[in-house]
N, C-alpha and C positions, 0 to 999 in steps of 0.2 A: 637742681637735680639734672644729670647730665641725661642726654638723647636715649643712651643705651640702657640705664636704669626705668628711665618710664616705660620704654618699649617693652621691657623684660629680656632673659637673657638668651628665649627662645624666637627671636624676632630680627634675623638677621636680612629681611626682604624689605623692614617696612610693615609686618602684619601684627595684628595682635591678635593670638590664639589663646583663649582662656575659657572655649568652651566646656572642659571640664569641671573649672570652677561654677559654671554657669547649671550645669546639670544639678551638679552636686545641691546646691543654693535650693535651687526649685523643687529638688528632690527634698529635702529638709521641710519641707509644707507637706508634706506626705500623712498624713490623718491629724495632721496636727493643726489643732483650732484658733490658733494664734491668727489674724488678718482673716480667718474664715469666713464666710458672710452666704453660707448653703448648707445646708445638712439632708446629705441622701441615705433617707430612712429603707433599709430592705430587709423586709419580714422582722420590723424592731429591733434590729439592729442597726445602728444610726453611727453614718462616716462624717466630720468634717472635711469638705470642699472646696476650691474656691471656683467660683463663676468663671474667672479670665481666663482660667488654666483650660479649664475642662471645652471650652468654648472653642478655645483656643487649638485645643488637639482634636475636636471632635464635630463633624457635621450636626449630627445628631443634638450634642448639648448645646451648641450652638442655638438651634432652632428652638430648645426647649427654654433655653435660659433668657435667652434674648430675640425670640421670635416672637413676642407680642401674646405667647399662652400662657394662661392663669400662671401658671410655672413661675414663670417670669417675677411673679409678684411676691410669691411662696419664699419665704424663711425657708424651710423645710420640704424636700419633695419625697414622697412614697413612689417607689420604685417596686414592683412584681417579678423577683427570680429567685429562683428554689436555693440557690449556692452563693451562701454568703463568701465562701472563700473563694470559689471562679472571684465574684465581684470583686472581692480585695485585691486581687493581683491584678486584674485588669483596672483597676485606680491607680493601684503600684505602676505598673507601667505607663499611663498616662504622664505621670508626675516624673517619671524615672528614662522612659524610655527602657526598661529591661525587665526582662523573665524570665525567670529560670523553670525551664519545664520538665526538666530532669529530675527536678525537685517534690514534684506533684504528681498526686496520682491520675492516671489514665482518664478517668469520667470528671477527676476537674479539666484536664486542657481540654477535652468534647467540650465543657462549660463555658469553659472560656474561649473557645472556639463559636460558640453561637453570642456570647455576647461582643465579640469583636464584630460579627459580621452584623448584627444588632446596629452597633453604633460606627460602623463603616470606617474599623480600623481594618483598610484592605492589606499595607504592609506586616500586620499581623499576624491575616487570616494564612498569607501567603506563607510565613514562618510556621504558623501552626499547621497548617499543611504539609510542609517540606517533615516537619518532625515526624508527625503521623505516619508519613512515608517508610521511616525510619525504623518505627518499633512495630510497625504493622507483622501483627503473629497469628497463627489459627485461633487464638483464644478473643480477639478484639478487634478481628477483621471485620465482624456484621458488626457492630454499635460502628466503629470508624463509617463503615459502609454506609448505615443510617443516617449519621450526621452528613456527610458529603453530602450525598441527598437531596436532604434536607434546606442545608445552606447552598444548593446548587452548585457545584465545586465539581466542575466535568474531568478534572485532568486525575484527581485524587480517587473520585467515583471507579473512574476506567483502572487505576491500577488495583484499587480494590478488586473489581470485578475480573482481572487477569490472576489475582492472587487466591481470587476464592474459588474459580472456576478450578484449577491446577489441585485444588486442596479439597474440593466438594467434599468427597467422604469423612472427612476429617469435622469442617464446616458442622455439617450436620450432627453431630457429637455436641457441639458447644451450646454452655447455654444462653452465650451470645446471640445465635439463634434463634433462642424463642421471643426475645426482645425485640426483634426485628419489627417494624411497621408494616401493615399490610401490602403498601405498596411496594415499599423497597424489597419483601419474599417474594412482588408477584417477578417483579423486575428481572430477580435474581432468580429463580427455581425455574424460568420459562425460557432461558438462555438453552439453546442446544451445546451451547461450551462449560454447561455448569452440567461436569462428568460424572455420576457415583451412579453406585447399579440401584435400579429403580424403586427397588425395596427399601432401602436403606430412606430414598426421597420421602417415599410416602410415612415408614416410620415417623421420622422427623416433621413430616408435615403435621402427624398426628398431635405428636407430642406439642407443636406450635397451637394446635388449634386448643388441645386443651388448657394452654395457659393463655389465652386469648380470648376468653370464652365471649367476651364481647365485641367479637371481630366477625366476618363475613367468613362462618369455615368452610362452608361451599367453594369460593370462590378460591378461597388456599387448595384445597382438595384437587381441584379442577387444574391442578398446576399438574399432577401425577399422569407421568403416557403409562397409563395399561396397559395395552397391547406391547409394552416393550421387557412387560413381568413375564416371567414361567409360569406356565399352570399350576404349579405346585405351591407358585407363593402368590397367584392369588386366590386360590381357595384352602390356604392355611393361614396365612398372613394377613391380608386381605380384608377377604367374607369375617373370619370373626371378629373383627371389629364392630362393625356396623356403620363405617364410618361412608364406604362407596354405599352406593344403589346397586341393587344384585342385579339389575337389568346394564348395567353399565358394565359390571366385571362380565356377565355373558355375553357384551357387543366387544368384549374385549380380547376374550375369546377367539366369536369367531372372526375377530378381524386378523387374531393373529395367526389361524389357518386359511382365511379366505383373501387377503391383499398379498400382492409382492410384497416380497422383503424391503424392496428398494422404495416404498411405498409411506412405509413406518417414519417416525421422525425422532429418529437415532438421536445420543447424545453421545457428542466426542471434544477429547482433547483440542483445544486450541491455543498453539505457542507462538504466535507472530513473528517470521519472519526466523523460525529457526525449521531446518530441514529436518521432517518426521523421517525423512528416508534413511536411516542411519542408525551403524549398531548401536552407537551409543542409546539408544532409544528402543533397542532391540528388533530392532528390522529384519528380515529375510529374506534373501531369495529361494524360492521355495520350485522353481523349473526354470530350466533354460543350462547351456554347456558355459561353463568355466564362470561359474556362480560369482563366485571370491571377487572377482573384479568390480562388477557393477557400483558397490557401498563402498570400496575403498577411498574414496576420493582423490584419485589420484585421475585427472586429464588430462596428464601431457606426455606422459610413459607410456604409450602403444603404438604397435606398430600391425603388420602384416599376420603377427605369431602368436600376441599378448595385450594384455590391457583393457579386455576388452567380456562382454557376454551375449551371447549368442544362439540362434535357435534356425531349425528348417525353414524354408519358408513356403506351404503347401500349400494346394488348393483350397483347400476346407477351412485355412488359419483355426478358428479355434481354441482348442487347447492347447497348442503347439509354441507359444508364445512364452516372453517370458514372465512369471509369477511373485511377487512380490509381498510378504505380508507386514503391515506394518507393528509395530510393539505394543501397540493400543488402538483404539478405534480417533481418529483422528481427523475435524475440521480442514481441508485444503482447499483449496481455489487456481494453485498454481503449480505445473509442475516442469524441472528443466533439465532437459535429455540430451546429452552428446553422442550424436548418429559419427561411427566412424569417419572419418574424413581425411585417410592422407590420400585420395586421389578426387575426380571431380565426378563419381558417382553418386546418385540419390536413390534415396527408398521413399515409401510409402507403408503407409499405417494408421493402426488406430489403438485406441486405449482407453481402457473399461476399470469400471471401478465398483466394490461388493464388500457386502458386511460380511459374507457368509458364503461364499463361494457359490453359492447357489443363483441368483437372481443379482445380473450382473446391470448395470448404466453404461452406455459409451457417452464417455467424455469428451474425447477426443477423435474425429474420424480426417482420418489425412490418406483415406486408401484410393485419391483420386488424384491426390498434388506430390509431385516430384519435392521433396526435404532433403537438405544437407547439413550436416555438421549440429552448431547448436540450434536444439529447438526450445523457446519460450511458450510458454502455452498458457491459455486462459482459462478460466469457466468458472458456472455459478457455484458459492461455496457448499461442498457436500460433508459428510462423514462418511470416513472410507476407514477399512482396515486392508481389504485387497486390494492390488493395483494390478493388471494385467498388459502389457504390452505384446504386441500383436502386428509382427511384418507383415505384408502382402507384398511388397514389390522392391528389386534392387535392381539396379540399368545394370549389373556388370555381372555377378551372378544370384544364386538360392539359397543364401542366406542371409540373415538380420544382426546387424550389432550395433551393440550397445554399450558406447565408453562409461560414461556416469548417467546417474538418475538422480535428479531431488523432486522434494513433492513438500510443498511448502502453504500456511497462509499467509498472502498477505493481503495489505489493509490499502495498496493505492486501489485509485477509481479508474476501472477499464470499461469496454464495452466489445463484447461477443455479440457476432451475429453469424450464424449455423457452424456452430464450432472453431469459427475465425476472428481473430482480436481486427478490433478497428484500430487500427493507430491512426496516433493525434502526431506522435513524435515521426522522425527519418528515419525507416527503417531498410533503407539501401543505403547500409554502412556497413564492412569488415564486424562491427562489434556482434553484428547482429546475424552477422555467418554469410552475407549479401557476396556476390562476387562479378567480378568481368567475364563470363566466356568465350565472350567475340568479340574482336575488337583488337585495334593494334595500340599501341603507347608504349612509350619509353621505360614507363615506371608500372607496374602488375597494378592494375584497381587503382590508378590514377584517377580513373572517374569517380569514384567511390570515397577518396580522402578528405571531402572538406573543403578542400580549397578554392575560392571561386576569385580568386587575387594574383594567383604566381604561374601564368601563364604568357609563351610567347612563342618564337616561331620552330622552336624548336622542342618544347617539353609543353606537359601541362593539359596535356589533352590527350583521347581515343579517337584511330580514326578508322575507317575504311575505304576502302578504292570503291568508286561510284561504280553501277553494276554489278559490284562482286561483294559477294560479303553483306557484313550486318555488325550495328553493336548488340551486344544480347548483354542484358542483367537478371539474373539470377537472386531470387530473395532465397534468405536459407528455411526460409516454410512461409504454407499460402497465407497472406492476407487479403479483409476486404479493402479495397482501395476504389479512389473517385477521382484521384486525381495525381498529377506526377508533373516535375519540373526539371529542367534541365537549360544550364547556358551552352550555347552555340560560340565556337572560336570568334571573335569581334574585336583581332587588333587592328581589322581596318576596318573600309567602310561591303564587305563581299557578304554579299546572299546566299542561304539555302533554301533547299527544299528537302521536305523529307515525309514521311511518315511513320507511323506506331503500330505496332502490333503487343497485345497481350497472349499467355497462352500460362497454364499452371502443368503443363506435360513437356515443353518443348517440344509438341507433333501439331496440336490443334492449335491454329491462333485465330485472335480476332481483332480485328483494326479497332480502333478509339480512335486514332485521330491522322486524316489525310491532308496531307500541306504539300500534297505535290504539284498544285498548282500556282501556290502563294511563294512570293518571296521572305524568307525569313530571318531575323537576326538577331543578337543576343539571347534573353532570357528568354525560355516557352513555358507558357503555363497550359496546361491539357486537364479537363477535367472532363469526366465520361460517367456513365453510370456505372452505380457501383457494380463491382464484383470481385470475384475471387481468383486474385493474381501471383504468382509464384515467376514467369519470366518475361521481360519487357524486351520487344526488338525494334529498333531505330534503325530506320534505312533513310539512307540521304539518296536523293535521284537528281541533286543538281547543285554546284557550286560555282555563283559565279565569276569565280577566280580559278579555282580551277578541277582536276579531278577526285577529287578527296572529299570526305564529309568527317568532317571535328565539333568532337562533345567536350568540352572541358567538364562541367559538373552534371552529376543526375541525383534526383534525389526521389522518394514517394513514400507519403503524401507531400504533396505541394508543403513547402513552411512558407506561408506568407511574412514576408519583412519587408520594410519600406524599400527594399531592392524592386522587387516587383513591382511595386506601383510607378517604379520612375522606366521601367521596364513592358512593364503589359503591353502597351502600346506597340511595340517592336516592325508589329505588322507593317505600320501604318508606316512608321520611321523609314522599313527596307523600300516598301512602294515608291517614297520619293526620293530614293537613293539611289536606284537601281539603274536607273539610267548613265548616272554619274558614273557609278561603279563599273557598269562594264564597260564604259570608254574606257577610266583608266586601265581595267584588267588586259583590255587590249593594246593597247599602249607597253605595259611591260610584261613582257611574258614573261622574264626573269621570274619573277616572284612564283606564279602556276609551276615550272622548272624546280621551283628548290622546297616548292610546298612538297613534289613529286617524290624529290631526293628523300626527303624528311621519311615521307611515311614508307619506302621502301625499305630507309637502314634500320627503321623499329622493327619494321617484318622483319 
């Protein structure tokens, strides 16, 4: 027989592929008793098996058949599960590698869904999950729910719980529902993002507890906010049950005349990472001049005349702000606001947030730090339906505007401290509204680009004349910071000196860090106690090469990377160079000469 007949006709490399034949074969042992040598009995009804196979695809039968338990020894095992036909198809697959799940009804793949995670078929569970995903509908959202659960399954659990929160009033309708396990109602009904009006909860709760009757109903019960009912429904609705303690609906009462509104623990809409502020969702602006703009989404159309919404900006602020309401009551944490910006003026501000117009939270207070352009904003997550924005101050004149607004949740890890984000990341970058105000360079916010590589005697840096001048950076709103880096021009071997100044008004500053008597070079790392920084000013009082002081990079917070470490040191490097360095600087004045030229044709 020639080469290319043994090979087959499909083996043009040298391989033989016949794993289909191989399926098939094994698949053909599939309940059939022929070479059998197991019989797994479930609830009397009794599968032939074989031991290698089963063993073979499964941790579980593995250990049973050949782990040395009585099993082992057993003709015949009894096996304990309610669905003889989940079982079947998970043997079928075993033997087959396939399933058709389209083909079954709902409460067998749940079946077979716990008997895969059972006997630790993980690329299973992962299919049966993916499907799940799939036909997930208000009628089998809670049983899917339960099972996740159940079998620990975080990723499936969470979309459940995005899909049921969205759909609560609905939810409670089914009698999915009532099947729910105690834990998976507590889980799920104690969510501030599982949204239906309160009545409708405790209905539902009722109804759960009476098919439940052998469950903890107190403890379901205890799931209902009271005070977030109307009087009307709970002393119609309610009281004649007999399901609350009448001393509980009267603490409910008076907590719901005697606490702030803000006080209460609201349930609202939660959508991840999609903008509540929008009509699409039925947003409003409800005060403030030339409304229309704000929700449009449009921020790159405005100018001096248009694009923009606006209000006084007076003593008292107030009401005089602009007003916002959302389309539903709504979960945020984040919201991002573009402060007009074609020129290099700032405002100041704050921003409040209210169910009910009455009983308002500041969220946001910026009525002390100079803000430009975009602002990112933080804080802990609330339920908001009104959003109030609120100028107090513009450098240029008595008004506030406002290009766009969102108000969003999301789900990264931040950290606020008195209404200020810590950042971890560089947030003196262009992306983040940061800018050069002082300071000369070839290129606008060269110090700002990034670059700590493409520098030389001519581009690549910011500088200013010794005695005169300052570099100044500008973040586009206050953070708390601790720390700030920046490299020093170092295409030779020349020292500076300098110092730092902070200030969040550009009037008031405060030194962090004095190097006016050290010689300095390359990379600087500055770290100071924290606070609350909006502009950074770099004064050099010595170069010695010549009149000039050059920043090529700034950034804050410090990024540590192994640059710094081969860096830190720098002090110590310029100390025993210094001497070297000003012979040579004296030696060529040439160079001080055309440093000179340099930063006079940037000016």
């Amino acid at each position: 027989m020639s080469s290319h007949h043994r090979l087959g006709p499909n083996s043009p490399n040298g391989e033989v592929e016949h794993i289909h034949a191989l399926s098939s074969n094994i698949g053909a042992l599939f309940l059939n008793d022929e070479y059998s040598d197991v019989i797994l009995n479930l609830n009397g009804q009794k599968f032939h098996a074989h031991k290698v196979i089963l063993a073979a695809r499964s941790e579980y039968f593995r250990a049973l058949l050949y782990g040395g338990m009585k099993e082992s020894q057993q003709a015949e095992i009894e096996l304990k599960y309610s669905s003889s036909e989940a079982f079947k198809a998970l043997l079928r697959y075993i033997y087959t590698g396939h399933m058709s799940l389209s083909a079954m009804k709902e409460e067998n793949v749940l079946d077979v869904l716990g008997l895969a995670h059972t006997y630790g078929f993980v690329e299973l569970e992962e299919s049966l999950s993916d499907y799940l995903k799939q036909i997930l509908n208000v009628r089998n959202a809670s049983l899917i729910f339960d099972a996740a659960r159940l079998y620990q399954m975080m990723t499936l659990s969470n979309i459940c719980f995005s899909f049921m929160d969205r759909q609560a009033a609905e939810i409670l309708q089914q009698d999915g529902f009532l099947q729910l396990s105690l834990s998976s109602l507590k889980e799920l009904v104690s969510r501030d993002s599982f949204c239906a009006p309160e009545v409708q909860i405790f209905e539902a709760l009722g109804r759960w507890v009476q098919n439940n009757p052998e469950e903890d109903g107190k403890s379901a019960l205890a799931l209902v906010r009271l005070p977030l009912m109307e009087l009307t429904d709970l002393l119609t609705k309610v009281r004649p049950t007999g399901l609350i303690d009448p001393d509980a609906i009267l603490d409910a009462i008076q907590n719901r005349t005697a606490i702030k509104n803000t006080e209460l623990q609201y349930r609202g809409f939660m959508m991840p990472n999609e903008n509540v502020a929008h009509v699409r969702h039925g947003t409003q602006v409800l005060q403030g001049e030339m409304r229309s703009a704000l929700l449009d989404g449009d921020t790159t159309n405005y100018d001096m005349e248009r694009g923009y919404t606006r209000h006084a900006i007076t003593a008292g602020g107030g009401d005089h702000g602009i007003l916002i309401k959302l389309g539903m009551p709504c979960i945020i944490n984040h919201m991002k606001m573009l402060l007009w910006d074609k020129d290099v003026r700032s405002y100041c501000y704050y921003i409040e947030v209210s169910m009910d117009q009455s009983d308002w939270v500041k969220v946001i207070d910026h009525t002390h730090f100079y803000c430009r352009s975009w602002q990112h904003l933080y804080f802990e997550p609330r339920v908001v339906q009104y959003i109030r924005i609120v100028g107090t101050h513009n450098t240029v004149n008595k008004v506030f505007h406002v290009v766009a607004f969102e108000a969003v949740y999301v789900s990264k890890i931040f950290t606020v401290e008195k209404n200020m984000i810590v950042p971890t990341e560089n947030v003196a970058v262009q992306s983040l509204s940061a800018s050069v105000i002082e300071g000369v360079s070839r290129s606008r916010n060269a110090l700002l680009n990034g670059d700590t590589k493409t520098y030389d005697w001519d581009s690549g840096y910011t500088c200013h004349q010794l005695g005169s001048g300052a570099i100044v950076v500008q973040l586009g709103q206050p953070y708390m910071l601790d720390s700030i880096r920046f490299l020093l021009w170092d295409c030779d071997m020349r020292a500076y000196s300098y110092y730092v100044e902070v200030s969040v008004n550009n009037t008031d500053w405060s030194m962090i860090a004095d190097k006016t008597r050290e010689p300095c070079r390359s990379w600087q790392l500055l770290r100071f106690e924290k606070r609350p920084v909006v502009f950074i000013k770099i004064v050099g009082v010595h170069n010695t090469a010549n009149e000039v002081f050059h920043v090529v990079h700034f950034e804050c917070p410090a990024q540590l990377v192994a640059e710094v470490e081969d860096t830190v040191g720098n002090d110590a490097i310029a100390k025993g160079v210094v001497a070297a360095t000003d012979a040579s600087i004296s030696s060529d004045e040439s160079d001080a000469e055309e440093a000179k030229d340099v930063y006079h044709s940037t000016e």
